[in-house]
OpenMM code with the backbone's topology and positions (N, CA, C; nanometers):
from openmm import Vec3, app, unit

residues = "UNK UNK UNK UNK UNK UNK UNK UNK UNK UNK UNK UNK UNK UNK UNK UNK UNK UNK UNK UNK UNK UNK UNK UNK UNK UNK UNK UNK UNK UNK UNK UNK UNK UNK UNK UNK UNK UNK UNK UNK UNK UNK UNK UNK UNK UNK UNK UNK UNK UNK UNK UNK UNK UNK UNK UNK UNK UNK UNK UNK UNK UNK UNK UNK UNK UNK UNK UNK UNK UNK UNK UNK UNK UNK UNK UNK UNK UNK UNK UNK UNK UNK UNK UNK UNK UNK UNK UNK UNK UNK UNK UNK UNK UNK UNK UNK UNK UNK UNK UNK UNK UNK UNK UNK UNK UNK UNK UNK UNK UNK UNK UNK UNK UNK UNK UNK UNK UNK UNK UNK UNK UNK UNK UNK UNK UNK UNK UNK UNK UNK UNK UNK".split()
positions = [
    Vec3(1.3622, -4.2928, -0.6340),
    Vec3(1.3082, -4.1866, -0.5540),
    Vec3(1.1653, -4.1577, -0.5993),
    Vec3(1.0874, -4.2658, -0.6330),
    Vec3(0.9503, -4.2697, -0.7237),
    Vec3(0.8732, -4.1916, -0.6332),
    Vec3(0.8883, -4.1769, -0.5127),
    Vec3(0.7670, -4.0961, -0.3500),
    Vec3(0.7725, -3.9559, -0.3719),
    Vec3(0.8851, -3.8794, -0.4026),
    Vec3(0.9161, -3.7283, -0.4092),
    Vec3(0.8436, -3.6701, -0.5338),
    Vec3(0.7694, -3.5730, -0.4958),
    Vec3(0.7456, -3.4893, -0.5715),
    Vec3(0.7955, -3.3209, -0.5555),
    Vec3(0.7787, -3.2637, -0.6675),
    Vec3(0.8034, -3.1304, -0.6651),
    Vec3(0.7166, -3.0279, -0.7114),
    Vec3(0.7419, -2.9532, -0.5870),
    Vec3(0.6137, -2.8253, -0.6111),
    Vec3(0.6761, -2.7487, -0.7139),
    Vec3(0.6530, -2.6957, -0.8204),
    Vec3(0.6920, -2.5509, -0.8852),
    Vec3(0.6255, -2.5005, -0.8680),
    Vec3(0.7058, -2.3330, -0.8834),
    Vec3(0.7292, -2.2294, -0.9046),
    Vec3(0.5451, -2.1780, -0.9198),
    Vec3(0.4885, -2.2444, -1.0083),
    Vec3(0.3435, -2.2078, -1.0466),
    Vec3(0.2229, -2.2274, -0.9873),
    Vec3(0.3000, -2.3690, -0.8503),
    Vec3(0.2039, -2.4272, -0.7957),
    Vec3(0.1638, -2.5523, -0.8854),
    Vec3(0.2362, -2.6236, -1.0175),
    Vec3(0.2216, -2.7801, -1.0588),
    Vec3(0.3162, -2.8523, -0.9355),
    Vec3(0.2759, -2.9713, -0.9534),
    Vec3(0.3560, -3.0534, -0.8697),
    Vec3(0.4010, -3.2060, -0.9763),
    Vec3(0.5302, -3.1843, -0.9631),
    Vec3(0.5462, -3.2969, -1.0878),
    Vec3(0.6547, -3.4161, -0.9861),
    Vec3(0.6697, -3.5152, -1.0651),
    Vec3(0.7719, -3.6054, -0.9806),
    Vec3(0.8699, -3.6026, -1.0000),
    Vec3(0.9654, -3.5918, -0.8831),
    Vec3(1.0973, -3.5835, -0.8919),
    Vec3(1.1451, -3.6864, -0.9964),
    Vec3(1.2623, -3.5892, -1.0476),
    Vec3(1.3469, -3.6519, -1.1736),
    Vec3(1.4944, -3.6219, -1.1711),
    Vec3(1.5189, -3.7362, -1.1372),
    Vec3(1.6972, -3.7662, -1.1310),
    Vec3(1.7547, -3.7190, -1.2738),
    Vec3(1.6890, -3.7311, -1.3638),
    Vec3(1.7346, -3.7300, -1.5037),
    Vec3(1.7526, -3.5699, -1.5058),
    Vec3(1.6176, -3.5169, -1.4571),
    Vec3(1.5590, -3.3562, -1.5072),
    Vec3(1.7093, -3.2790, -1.4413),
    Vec3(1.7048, -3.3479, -1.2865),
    Vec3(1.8511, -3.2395, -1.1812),
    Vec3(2.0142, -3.2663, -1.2743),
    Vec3(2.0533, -3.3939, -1.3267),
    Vec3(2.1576, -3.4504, -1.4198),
    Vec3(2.1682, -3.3162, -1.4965),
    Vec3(2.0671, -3.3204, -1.6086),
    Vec3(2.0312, -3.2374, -1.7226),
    Vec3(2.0609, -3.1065, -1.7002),
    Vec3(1.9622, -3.0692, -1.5884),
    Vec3(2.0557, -2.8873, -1.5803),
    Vec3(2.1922, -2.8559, -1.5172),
    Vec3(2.2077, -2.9680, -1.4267),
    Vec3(2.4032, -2.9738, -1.3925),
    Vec3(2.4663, -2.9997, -1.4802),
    Vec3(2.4355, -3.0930, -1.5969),
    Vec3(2.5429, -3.1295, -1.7344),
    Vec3(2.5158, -3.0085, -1.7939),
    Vec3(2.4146, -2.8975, -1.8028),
    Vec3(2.4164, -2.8175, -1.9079),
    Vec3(2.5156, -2.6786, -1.8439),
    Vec3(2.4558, -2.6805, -1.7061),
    Vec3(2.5758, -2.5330, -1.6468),
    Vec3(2.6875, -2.5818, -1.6689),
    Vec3(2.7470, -2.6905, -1.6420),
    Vec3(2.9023, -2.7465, -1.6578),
    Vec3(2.9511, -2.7688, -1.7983),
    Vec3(2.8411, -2.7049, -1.8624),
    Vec3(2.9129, -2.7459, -2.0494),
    Vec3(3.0484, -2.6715, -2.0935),
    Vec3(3.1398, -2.7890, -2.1184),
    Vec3(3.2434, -2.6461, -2.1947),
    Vec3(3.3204, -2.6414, -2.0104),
    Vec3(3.3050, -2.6911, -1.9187),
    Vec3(3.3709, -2.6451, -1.8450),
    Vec3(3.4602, -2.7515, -1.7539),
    Vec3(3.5646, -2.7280, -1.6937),
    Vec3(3.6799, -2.8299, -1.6204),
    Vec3(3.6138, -2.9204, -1.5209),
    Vec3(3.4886, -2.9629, -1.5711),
    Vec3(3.3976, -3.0389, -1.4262),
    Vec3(3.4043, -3.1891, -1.4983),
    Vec3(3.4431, -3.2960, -1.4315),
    Vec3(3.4073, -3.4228, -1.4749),
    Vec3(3.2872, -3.4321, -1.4346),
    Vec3(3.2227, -3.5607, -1.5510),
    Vec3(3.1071, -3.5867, -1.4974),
    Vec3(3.0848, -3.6829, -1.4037),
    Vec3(3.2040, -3.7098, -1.3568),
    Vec3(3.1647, -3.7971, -1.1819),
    Vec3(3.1162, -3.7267, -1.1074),
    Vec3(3.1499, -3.5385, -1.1155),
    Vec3(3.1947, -3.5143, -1.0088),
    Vec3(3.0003, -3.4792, -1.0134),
    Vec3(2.9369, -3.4240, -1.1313),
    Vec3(2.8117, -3.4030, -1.1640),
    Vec3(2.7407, -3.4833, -1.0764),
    Vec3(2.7928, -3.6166, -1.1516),
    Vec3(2.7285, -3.7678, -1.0625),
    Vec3(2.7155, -3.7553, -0.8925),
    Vec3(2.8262, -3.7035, -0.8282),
    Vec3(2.8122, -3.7025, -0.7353),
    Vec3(2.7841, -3.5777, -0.6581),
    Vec3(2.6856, -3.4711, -0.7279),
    Vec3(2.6314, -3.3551, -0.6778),
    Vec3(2.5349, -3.4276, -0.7211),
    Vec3(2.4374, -3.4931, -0.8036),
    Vec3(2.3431, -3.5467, -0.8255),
    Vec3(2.2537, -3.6527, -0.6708),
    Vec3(2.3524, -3.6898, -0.6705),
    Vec3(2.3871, -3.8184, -0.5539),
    Vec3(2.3264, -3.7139, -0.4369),
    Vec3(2.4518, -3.6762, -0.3923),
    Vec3(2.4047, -3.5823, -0.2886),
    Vec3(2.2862, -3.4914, -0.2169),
    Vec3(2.2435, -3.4400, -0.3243),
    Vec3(2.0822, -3.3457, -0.3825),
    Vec3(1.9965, -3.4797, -0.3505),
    Vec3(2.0106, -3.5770, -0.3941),
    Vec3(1.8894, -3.6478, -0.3885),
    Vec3(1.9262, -3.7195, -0.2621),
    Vec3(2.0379, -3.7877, -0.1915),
    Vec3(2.0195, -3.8297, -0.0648),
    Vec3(1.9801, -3.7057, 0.0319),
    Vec3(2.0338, -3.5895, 0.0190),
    Vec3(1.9473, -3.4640, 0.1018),
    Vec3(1.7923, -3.4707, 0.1009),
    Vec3(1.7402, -3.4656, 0.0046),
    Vec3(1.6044, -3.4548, -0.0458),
    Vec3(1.5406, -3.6002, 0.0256),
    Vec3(1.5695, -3.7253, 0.0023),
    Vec3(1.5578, -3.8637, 0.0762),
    Vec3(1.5773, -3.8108, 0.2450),
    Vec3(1.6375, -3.7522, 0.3318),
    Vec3(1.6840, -3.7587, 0.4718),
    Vec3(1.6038, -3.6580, 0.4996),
    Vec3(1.5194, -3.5723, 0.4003),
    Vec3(1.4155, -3.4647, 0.4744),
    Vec3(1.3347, -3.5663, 0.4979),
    Vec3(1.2793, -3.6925, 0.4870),
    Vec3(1.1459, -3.7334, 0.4643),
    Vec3(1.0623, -3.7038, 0.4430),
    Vec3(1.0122, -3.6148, 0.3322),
    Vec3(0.8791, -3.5374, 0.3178),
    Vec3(0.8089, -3.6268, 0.1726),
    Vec3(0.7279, -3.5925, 0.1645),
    Vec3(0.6722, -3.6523, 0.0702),
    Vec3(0.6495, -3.5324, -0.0796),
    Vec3(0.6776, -3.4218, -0.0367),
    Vec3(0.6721, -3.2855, -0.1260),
    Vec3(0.7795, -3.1870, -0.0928),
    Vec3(0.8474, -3.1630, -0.1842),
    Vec3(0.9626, -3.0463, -0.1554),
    Vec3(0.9214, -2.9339, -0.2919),
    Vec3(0.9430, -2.8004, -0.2624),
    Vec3(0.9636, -2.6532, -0.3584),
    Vec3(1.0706, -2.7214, -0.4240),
    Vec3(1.0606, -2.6469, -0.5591),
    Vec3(1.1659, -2.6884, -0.6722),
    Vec3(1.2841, -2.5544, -0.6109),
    Vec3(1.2633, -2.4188, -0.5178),
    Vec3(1.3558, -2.3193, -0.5092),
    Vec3(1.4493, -2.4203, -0.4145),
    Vec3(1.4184, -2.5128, -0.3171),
    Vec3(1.4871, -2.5776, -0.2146),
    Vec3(1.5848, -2.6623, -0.4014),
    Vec3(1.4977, -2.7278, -0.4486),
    Vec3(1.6308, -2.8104, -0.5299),
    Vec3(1.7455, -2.7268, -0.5979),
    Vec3(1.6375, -2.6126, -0.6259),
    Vec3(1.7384, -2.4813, -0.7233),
    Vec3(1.8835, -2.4237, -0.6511),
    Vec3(1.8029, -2.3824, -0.4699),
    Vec3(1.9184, -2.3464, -0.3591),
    Vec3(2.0452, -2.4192, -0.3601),
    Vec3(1.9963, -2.5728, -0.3384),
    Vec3(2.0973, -2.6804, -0.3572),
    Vec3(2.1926, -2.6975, -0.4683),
    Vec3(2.1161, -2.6533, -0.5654),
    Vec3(2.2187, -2.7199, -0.6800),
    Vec3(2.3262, -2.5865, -0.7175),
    Vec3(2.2567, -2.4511, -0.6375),
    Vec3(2.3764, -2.3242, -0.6724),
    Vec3(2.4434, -2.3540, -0.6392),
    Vec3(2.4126, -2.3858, -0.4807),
    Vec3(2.5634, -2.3820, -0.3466),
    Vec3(2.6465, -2.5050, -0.3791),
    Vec3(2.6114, -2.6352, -0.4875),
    Vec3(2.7676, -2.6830, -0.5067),
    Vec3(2.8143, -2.6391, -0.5847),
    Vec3(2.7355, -2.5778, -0.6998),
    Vec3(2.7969, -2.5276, -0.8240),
    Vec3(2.8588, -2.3974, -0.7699),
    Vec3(2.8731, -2.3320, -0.7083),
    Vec3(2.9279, -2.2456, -0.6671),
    Vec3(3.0456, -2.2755, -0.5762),
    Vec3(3.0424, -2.3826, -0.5133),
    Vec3(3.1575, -2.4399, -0.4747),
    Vec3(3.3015, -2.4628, -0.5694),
    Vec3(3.2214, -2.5375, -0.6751),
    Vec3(3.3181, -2.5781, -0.7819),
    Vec3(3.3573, -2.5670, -0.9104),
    Vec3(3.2414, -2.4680, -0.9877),
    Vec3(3.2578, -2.4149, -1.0868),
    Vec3(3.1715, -2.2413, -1.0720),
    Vec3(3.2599, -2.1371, -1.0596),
    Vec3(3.1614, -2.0094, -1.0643),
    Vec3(3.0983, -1.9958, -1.1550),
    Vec3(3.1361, -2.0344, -1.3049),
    Vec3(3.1022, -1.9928, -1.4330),
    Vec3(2.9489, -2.0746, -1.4670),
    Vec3(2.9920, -2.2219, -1.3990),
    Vec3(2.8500, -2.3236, -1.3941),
    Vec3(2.7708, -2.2679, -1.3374),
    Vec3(2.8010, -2.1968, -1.2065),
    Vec3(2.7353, -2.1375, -1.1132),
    Vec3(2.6549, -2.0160, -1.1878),
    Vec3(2.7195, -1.9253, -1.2176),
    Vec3(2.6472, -1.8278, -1.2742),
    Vec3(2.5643, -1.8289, -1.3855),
    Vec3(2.5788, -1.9549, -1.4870),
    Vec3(2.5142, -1.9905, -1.5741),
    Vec3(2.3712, -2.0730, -1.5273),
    Vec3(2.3563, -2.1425, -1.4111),
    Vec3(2.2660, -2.1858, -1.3693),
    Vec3(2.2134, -2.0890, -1.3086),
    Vec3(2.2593, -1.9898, -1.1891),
    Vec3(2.1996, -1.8855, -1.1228),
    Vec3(2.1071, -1.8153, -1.2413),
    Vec3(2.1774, -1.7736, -1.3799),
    Vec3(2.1009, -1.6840, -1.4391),
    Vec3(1.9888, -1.7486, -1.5002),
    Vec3(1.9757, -1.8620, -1.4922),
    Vec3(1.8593, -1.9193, -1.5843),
    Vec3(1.7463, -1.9341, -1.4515),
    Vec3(1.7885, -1.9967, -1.3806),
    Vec3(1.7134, -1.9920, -1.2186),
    Vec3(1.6409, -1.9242, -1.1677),
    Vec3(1.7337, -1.8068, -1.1796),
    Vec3(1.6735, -1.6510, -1.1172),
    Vec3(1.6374, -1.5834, -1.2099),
    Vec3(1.6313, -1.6422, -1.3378),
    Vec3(1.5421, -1.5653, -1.4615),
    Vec3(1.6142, -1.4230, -1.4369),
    Vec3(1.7360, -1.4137, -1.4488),
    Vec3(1.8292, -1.2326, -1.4841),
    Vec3(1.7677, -1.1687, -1.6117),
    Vec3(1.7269, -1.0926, -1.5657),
    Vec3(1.6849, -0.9809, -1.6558),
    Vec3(1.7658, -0.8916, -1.7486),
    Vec3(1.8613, -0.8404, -1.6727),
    Vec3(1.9776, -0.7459, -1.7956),
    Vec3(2.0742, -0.7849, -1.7463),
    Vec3(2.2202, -0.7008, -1.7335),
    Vec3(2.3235, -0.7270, -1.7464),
    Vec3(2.3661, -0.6959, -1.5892),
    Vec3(2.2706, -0.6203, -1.5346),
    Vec3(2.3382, -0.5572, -1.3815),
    Vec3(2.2844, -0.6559, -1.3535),
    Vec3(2.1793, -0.7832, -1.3449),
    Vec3(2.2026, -0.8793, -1.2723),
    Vec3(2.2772, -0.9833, -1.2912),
    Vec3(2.3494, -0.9680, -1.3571),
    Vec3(2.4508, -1.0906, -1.3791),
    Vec3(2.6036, -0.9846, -1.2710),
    Vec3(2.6048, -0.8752, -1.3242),
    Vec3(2.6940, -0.7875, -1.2515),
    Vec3(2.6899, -0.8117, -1.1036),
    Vec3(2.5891, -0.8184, -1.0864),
    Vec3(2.5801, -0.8165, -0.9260),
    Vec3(2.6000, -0.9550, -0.8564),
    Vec3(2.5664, -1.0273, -0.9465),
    Vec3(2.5806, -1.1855, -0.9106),
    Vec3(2.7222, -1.2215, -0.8895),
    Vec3(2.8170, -1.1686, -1.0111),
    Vec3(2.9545, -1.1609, -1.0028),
    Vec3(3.0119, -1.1494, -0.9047),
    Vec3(2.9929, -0.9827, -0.8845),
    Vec3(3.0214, -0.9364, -0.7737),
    Vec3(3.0252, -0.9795, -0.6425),
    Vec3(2.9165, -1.0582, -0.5808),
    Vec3(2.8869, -1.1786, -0.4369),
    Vec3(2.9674, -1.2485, -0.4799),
    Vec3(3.0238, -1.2982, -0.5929),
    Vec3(3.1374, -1.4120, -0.6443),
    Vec3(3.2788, -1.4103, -0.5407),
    Vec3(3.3032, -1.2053, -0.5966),
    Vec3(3.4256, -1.1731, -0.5618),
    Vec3(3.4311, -1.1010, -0.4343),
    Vec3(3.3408, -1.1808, -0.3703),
    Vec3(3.3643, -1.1324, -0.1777),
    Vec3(3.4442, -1.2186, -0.1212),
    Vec3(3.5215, -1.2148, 0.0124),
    Vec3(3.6552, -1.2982, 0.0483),
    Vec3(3.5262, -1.4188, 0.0882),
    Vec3(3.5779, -1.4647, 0.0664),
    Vec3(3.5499, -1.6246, 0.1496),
    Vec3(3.5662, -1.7181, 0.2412),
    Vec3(3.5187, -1.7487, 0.2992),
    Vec3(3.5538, -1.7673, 0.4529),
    Vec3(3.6223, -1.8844, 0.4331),
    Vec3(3.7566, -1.9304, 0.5463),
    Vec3(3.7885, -2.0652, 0.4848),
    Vec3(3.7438, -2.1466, 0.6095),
    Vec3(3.7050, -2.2904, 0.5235),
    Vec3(3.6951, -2.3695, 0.6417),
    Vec3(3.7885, -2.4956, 0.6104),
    Vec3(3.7714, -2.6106, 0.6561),
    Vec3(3.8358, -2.7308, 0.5990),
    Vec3(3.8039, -2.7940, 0.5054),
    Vec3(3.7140, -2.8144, 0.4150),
    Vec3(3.7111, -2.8539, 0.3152),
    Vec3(3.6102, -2.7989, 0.2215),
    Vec3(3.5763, -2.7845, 0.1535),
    Vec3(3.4877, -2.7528, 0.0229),
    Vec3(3.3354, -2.8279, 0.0437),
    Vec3(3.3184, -2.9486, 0.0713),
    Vec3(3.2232, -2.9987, 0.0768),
    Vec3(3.1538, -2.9593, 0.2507),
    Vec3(3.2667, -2.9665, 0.3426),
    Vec3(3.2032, -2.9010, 0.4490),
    Vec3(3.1234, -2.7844, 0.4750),
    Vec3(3.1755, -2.6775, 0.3877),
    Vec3(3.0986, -2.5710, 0.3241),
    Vec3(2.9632, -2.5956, 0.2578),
    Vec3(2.9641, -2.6871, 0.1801),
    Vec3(2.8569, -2.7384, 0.1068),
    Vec3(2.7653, -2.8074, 0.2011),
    Vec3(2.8179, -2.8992, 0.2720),
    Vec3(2.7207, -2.9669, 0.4113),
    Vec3(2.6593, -2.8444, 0.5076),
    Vec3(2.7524, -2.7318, 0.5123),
    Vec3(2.6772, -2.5850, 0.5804),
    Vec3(2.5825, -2.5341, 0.5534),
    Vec3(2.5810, -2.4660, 0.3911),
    Vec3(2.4875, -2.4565, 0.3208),
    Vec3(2.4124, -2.5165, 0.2887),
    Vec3(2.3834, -2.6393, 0.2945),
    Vec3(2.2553, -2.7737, 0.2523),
    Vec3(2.1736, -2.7164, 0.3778),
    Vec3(2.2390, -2.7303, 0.5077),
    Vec3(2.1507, -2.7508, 0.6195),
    Vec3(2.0776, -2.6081, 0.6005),
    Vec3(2.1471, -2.4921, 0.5569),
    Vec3(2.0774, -2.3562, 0.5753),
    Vec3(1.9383, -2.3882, 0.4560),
    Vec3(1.9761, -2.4682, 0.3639),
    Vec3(1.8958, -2.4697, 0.2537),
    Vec3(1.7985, -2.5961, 0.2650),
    Vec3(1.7664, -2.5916, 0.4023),
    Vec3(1.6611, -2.7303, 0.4415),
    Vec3(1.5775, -2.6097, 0.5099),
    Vec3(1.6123, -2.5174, 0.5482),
    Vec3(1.4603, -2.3983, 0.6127),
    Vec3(1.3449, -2.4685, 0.5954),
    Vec3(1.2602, -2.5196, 0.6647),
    Vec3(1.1156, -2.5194, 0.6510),
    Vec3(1.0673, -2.4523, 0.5627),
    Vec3(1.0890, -2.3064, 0.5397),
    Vec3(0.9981, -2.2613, 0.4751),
    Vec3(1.0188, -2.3086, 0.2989),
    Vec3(1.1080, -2.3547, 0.2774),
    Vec3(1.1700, -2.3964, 0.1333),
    Vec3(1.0460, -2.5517, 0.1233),
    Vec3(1.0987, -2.5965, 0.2511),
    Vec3(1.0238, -2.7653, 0.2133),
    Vec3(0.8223, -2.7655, 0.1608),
    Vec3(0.8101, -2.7096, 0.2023),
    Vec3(0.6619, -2.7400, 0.1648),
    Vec3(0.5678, -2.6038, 0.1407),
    Vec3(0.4468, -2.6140, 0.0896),
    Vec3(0.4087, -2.4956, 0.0675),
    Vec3(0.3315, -2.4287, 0.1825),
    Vec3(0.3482, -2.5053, 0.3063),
    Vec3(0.2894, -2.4531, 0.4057),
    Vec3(0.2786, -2.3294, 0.4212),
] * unit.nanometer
topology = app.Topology()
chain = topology.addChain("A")
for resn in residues:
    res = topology.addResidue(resn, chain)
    for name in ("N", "CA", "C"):
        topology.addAtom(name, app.Element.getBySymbol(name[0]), res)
């Protein structure tokens, strides 16, 4: 994926790194019931999404969006451990509150990843892809 780059947060733009997205999914999932296939294949995913925008520049918040909504699919605890480093949480009511959106009913659909294919598309917004 040598073409992709990524805007941060600061306005650097560095090149996408398969290794860098691995690294913070192996670290939220530490200690937790996630194989690392399954890592492998949220890895996979994130980057064929990122490949089917065709852009040549994507926001690092579009990779950040992505990588909540599976981790939130399949591990809350990964989830919230990545959310809080992400969203830079400040005290304890934002982790409280984060919880809390945890423990709202949930809509069911047919599968888990279909959910996840829902949320990808919400998390392709234009305004995420570029700094336009």
């Amino acid at each position: 994926m040598s073409g992709l780059s990524v805007i941060k947060k600061d306005g650097r733009i560095e090149q996408f790194s398969r290794e860098k997205l691995l690294k913070g999914l192996i670290r939220a999932c530490e200690k937790r019931p996630v194989k690392r296939e399954k890592i492998d294949e949220i890895a996979d995913k994130i980057e064929s999404s990122l490949l089917r925008l065709d852009q040549s520049e994507v926001k690092s918040k579009l990779i950040g969006e992505m990588v909540m909504r599976f981790l939130k699919e399949i591990d809350e605890v990964a989830y919230i451990r990545f959310a809080s480093v992400y969203r830079r949480f400040k005290d304890v009511s934002q982790f409280t509150a984060e919880i809390k959106s945890l423990q709202q009913p949930k809509k069911v659909v047919n599968s888990k990843w279909s959910v996840v294919s829902r949320d990808l598309q919400k998390a392709t917004d234009p305004r995420l892809l570029t700094t336009d």
